[in-house]
Structures are given as structure tokens and as C-alpha cells.
N, C-alpha and C positions, 0 to 999 in steps of 0.2 A: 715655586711654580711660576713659571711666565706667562705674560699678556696674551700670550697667542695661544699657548694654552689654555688656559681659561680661555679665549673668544672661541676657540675650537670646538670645547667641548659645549659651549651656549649655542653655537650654530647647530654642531650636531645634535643636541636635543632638539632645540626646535623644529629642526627638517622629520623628526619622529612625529611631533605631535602634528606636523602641519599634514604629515602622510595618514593621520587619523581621519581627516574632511575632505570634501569635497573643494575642489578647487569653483564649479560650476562653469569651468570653461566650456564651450560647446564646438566640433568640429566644423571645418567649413563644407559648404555643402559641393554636392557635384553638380546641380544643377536640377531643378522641376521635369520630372515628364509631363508634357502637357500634349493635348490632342485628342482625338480617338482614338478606342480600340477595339478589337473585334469584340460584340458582346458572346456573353457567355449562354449558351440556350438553360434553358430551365431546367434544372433537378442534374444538370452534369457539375455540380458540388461537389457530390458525393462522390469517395475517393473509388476509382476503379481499380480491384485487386487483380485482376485479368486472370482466373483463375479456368481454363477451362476444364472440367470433370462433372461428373455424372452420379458421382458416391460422393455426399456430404454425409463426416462424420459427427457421430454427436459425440457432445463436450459437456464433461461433466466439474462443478467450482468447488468444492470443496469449500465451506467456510474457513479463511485466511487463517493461519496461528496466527495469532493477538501480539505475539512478542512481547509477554508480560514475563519479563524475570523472576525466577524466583528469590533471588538476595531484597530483602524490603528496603535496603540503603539504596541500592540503586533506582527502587522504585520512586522514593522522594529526592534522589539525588536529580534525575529525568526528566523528574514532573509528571513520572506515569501514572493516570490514572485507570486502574486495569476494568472498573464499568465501560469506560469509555473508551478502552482499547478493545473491549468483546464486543462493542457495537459498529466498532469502526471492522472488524472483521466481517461481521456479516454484513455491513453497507459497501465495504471493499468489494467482497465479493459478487455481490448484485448490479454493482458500477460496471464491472469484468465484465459478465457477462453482456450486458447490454451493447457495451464495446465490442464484441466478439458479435450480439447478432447484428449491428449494422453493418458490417463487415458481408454477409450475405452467402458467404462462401461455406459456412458449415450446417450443419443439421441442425438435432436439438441441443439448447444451449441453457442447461440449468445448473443452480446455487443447490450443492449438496450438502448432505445435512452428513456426511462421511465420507472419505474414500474407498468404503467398500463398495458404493452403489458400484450398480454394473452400467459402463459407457464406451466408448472407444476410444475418447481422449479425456486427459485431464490436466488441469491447469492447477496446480497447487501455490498457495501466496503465504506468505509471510512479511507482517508489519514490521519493517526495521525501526523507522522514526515515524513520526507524524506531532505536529508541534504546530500548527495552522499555518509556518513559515514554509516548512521542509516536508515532503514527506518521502519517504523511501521503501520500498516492496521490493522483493527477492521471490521472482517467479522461479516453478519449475514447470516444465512441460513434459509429460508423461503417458503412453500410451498403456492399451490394455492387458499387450505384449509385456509390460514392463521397463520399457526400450526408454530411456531418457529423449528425448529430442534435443531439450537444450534448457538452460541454466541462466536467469539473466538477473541484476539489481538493477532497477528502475527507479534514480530519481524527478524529483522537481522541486521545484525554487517558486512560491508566491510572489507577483508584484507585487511592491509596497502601493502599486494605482491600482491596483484589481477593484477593490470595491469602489473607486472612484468613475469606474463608469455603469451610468446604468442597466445600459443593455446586461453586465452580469448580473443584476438584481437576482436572486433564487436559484443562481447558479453554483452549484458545487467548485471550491478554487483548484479542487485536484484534480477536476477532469482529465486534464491533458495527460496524467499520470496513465492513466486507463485506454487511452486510443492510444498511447504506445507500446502497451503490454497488448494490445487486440492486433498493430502493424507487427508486432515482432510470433506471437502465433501463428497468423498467417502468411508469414515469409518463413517458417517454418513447415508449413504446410506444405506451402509450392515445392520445398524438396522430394517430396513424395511422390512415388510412383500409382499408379490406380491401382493396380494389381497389389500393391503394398497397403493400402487403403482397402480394397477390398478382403483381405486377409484379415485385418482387426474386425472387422464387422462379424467374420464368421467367428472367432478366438472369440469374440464378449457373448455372440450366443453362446457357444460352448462351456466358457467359465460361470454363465447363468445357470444352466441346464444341471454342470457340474455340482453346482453349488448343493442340488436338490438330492440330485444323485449322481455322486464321483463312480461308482462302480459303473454304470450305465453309458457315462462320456470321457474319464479318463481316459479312454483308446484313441480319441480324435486330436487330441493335443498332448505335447510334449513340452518338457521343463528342463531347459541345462542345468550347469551346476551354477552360472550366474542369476538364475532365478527367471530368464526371459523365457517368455512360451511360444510356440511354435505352432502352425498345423499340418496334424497329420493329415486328417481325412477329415469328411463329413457325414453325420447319419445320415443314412435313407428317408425319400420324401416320403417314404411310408411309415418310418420307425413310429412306433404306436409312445415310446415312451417318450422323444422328440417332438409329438403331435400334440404331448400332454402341456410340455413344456412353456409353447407357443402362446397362448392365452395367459400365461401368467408374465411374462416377457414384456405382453401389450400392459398388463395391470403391474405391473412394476414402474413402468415407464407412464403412465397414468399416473400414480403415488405421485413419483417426483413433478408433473405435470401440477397436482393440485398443492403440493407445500411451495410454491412458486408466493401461493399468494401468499402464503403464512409471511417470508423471508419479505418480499415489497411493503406487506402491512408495518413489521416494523419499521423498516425503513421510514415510508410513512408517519408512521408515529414519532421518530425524532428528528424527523427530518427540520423542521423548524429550530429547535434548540441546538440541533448541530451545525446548521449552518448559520446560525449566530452566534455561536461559540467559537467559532472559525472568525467570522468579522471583527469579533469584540477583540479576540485573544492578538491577531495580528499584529496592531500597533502596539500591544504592551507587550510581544516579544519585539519587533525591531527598535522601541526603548529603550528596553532592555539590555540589549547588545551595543547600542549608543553610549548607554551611560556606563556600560564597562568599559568600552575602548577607552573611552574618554580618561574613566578613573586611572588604565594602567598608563596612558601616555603624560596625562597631569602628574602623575605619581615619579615616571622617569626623569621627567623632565624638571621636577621640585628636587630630588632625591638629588639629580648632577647639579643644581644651581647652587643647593645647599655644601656638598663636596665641595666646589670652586668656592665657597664664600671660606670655610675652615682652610681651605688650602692658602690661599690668600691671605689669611689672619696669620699664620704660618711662618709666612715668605720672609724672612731676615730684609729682602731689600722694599718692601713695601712703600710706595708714596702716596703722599694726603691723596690723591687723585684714585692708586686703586684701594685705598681704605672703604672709598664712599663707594665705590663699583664691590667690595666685597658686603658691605652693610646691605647692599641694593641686593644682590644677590639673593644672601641670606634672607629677607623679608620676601622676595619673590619665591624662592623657594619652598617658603613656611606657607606662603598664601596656596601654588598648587598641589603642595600635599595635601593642604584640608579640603582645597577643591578637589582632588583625586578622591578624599575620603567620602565625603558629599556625593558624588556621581557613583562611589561604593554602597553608600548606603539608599540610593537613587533605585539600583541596577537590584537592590533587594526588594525596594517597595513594590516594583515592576514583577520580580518574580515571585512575591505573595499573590500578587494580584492573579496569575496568570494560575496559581496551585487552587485559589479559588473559585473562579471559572471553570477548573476540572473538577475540583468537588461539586460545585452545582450541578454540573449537566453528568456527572456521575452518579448524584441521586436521581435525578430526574429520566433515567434510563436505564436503572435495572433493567433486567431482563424478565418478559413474562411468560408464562407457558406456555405453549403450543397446543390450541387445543385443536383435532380433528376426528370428527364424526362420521361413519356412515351408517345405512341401512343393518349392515353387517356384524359389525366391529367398533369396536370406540378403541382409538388410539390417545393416548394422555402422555402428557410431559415434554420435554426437549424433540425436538425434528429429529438428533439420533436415535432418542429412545425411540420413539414412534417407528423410524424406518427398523430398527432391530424386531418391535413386536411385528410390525407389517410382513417382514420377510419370515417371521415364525409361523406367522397366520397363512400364506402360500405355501410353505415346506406341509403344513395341517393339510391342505387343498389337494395338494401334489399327491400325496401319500393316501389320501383317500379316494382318493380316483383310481391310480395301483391297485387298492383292495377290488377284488373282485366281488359284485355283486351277489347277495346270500339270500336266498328264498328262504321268507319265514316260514 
């Protein structure tokens, strides 16, 4: 082997390891704005959707799939912790929404406890990652026709400075995650025609009504063979069965009105250990990934010094001069494999640490029951269960009202 190979393959590793770091060169600038500028009047911040229409529809969130796998290798492979992915769903979905009512442009805008509630729109999420660095959500948008709107993955990238300033103090780091998925809704929206919008309003009455009694409103909407629904017609503002319906429509949409609080209380409730599980977790995942680059480019870059030092022991033409550049080698070599091994076993202590902070706040966030009370009714256990008895206890209402009055 020759000098120049050997020097070749030393530079070329080095220019690997050297593409591991930061150079910390800094660009030149183009120059300061400086001066005045027109001030901004007060409260025009807030992003204007220009939406003009007269029907806001309501939007219903559907608690997020969790994205917990079911293979358990992958779950420790991940670092998933699935407590803490069922809580990150329903805080996901509470973020949504809130993002969607600043936005101003829609109706009612609630966290459902299913997709069978009845609403005009809906916004279906699923967790792809979430790791305090990354997070990733795969929106669907959905109306009550059926009708997809649109389909999107929404990520984001944490600053390694975010906690570094304090104005975030109590700030969630995935916000920005959330007024993108609320900007991409309502440029969804603006494609709609009123007349299209007002069409779902009547369909979610209808599939309401339907629900109670399909013999009675199957005639006003229709269903292709793709599963979208259509309308036909509308009952009469006198239809007596119609008239029955309408009162339970407003007490449905109440329900979902009072489990608002349930969904914010949790939140509430872990909102302190989640967002310090996010803080804490941050730096010992970008560690983490520090000290594996590190290990595989010290590893490369040992692994070729070590090559050139045997290839050189080798060489039939050897002289005293590259004997000692092959010895050299050889020791440098042996030093960053162990160093490679070091930053290997580094990049693990990092991701104990990081499995542990998920078990913590994994215990410390079960999930607790849903309890809701009225005058009426006691509704018990998960906000599904509750809304499945609720809607039993209406279909009970509905049907007794139908009974005609019977003199004892």
C-alpha cells in the first residue's frame, strides 16, 4: 500500500468525523434595519382568515389514536410509553381544538369522546412520534357526508433554545404543531361553497333524527355505493316526529358542551408533569443522538486508521519513517474505537435515562374515571361509555314520547 494511500484514506476519514460538528462559523450579515416603522394597532396580531360566510360549522375532535403498537419490541424499541401516549391523545386533542376556536371562523368546536357523536365536521389525529424533540400527527379531515376533505402529516422539530427563554416558561413546546393543523382546516374550509356547508348542517340533523328512528327519516337522505350521503329532502316544519327530535339535538349538543370540562380537567391535572417531562426529556434526547454520532464517526474513523496501520505492516517496501506513522496509526486507531465504544455506552446511559422519565410520568398519569352527574341520570366510567349510555337514555325519551298518552 502507498503513502498516498494511506494519507487518503486518513483525510478521508477525518473529513467524516469533522462532518459530525459544528464548524460554529457564522454567516455575514446583510446589514441592520434600523429606523421606524409603521406601528401595528392593537389586537391586529391575530391572524386574519378572511373567511366571509354566515354558516359556521361545528367541529367535532375525536380523542387522537395514541399510535401505541401492538408488537411490545417495538414498544421498548421507541421508548413508548402507552400511559403516556393515551394522555398525549387527549391533550392533543384539546390543543386542536383550541387552535381551531382561535381561528373564529367555525361553530362549536369540541374534544369527542367518539366519532359517532353527531357534528358537521371532524378532524380525526393520530400520534405518529412524539419524543419531547419531534412530534408528528397525521390529520384526517372529514365531513358528515362522509366526504374526505383532505389528508395531511404534520410535523415539528423542538429548539434545543426553547426552554432557554423565559417568556416560554408554561408553555407547551408543540404548540406550533397545532396552529398548523387549525391554518391547514381552515384553508380547507375556504374551499367550500355555502350552499355546500349549508347541506351538512341539514345531513347531521337528519343522521341525528335517523339514528332514533331510520324508518321515519331514511326518505330525506341517500347513501351511494362509496358510503357518502346525500340530501334528498327535508321534513316538514310541522312533522310532529321532527319536532320530537329537536329538543334532544339541543341535549346532545349540551352533553358534549358539559364533558368539555371532564377532557380540560385532565389536562389540568398533568399538565405540570407533562410539561416537565418535556423539559427534563429534551437534553437527554439531543445527548443522546450527540453521543451516537460521535460513537459511529470515532468508530469509522478508528476502524480505517487501524486498516492502514496492518496494511502498512504489510508493505514489503516499508521505511523506519512509515513504520512509526504505521505504530501511530495503530494506537490512534485503538484510542477512537474505545472512544467510539465510550460515546456507545454514553448514548445508552442517555436512553435509560430518557425510558425512565416515561415510566415516571406514566405512573403518575393513569387515567381516571369520568364521573358525570345529573338530576336525571348518573352517567359512570370513560366519556365513551358515558356518551353510549347518554345516547341510550334519549333513544328511552324519544320512544316515550311516541307512546301515546293512556288514561288510567
Amino acid at each position: 500500500m502507498s503513502k498516498r494511500f494511506l494519507l487518503w484514506m486518513m483525510l478521508s476519514s477525518l473529513v467524516v468525523l469533522s462532518g459530525c460538528q459544528t464548524t460554529g462559523r457564522s454567516s455575514t450579515a446583510v446589514g441592520p434595519s434600523v429606523g421606524p416603522t409603521v406601528a401595528t394597532p392593537l389586537g391586529e396580531e391575530k391572524k386574519n382568515y378572511n373567511i366571509n360566510s354566515n354558516i359556521f360549522l361545528d367541529v367535532a375532535i375525536p380523542v387522537f389514536d395514541p399510535g401505541i403498537p401492538e408488537d411490545l419490541d417495538k414498544l421498548e424499541k421507541d421508548s413508548i410509553w402507552p400511559q403516556l401516549r393515551r394522555a398525549e391523545a387527549n391533550r392533543f386533542s384539546l390543543m386542536t381544538k383550541e387552535a381551531l376556536q382561535k381561528t373564529g371562523v367555525f361553530g362549536s368546536v369540541s374534544v369527542a369522546p367518539s366519532p359517532q357523536v353527531t357534528s358537521e365536521l371532524y378532524v380525526l389525529g393520530k400520534i405518529i412520534e412524539s419524543n419531547s424533540e419531534d412530534v408528528e400527527i397525521s390529520i384526517e379531515v372529514v365531513d358528515i357526508s362522509g366526504r374526505r376533505w383532505g389528508k395531511e402529516t404534520f410535523k415539528h422539530r423542538v429548539s434545543p433554545g426553547f426552554y432557554r427563554d423565559k417568556r416560554n416558561d408554561g408553555e407547551d413546546s408543540y404548540g406550533p404543531i397545532f396552529e398548523d393543523i387549525a391554518d391547514h382546516v381552515v384553508s380547507l374550509l375556504k374551499r367550500k361553497r355555502e350552499a355546500q356547508k349549508e347541506e351538512l348542517k341539514h345531513i347531521a340533523d337528519i343522521r341525528f333524527a335517523q339514528s332514533f328512528s331510520p324508518e321515519a327519516f331514511s326518505q330525506h337522505i341517500t347513501t351511494d355505493r362509496n358510503g357518502y350521503v346525500s340530501l334528498v329532502s327535508l321534513p316538514a316544519e310541522n312533522d310532529p316526529a321532527y319536532s320530537r327530535i329537536r329538543p334532544l339535538r339541543v341535549q346532545d349538543q349540551l352533553f358534549l358542551d358539559r364533558i368539555q370540562s371532564q377532557y380540560e380537567g385532565f389536562s389540568a391535572k398533568v399538565d405540570e408533569s407533562y410539561l416537565t417531562w418535556q423539559e427534563e426529556t429534551l437534553p437527554v434526547i439531543l445527548d443522546a443522538k450527540k453521543a451516537k454520532r460521535q460513537s459511529v464517526a470515532r468508530g469509522i474513523l478508528g476502524a480505517v486508521l487501524i486498516g492502514a496501520a496492518v496494511a502498512g505492516a504489510v508493505d514489503s517496501d516499508s521505511s523506519g519513517l512509515q513504520d512509526v506513522a504505521t505504530v501511530g496509526a495503530a494506537i490512534g486507531g485503538g484510542l477512537l474505537v474505545k472512544s467510539a465504544l465510550d460515546k456507545n455506552r454514553e448514548a445508552k446511559v442517555h436512553s435509560a435515562t430518557i425510558d425512565e422519565l416515561g415510566e415516571s410520568l406514566d405512573i403518575e398519569i393513569d387515567p381516571q374515571l369520568v364521573e358525570l352527574e345529573d338530576k336525571t341520570i348518573e352517567l359512570t366510567g370513560t366519556a365513551q361509555e358515558q356518551y353510549t349510555q347518554w345516547k341510550s337514555h334519549l333513544k328511552k325519551i324519544y320512544e316515550l314520547e311516541q307512546t301515546p298518552d293512556v288514561e288510567l
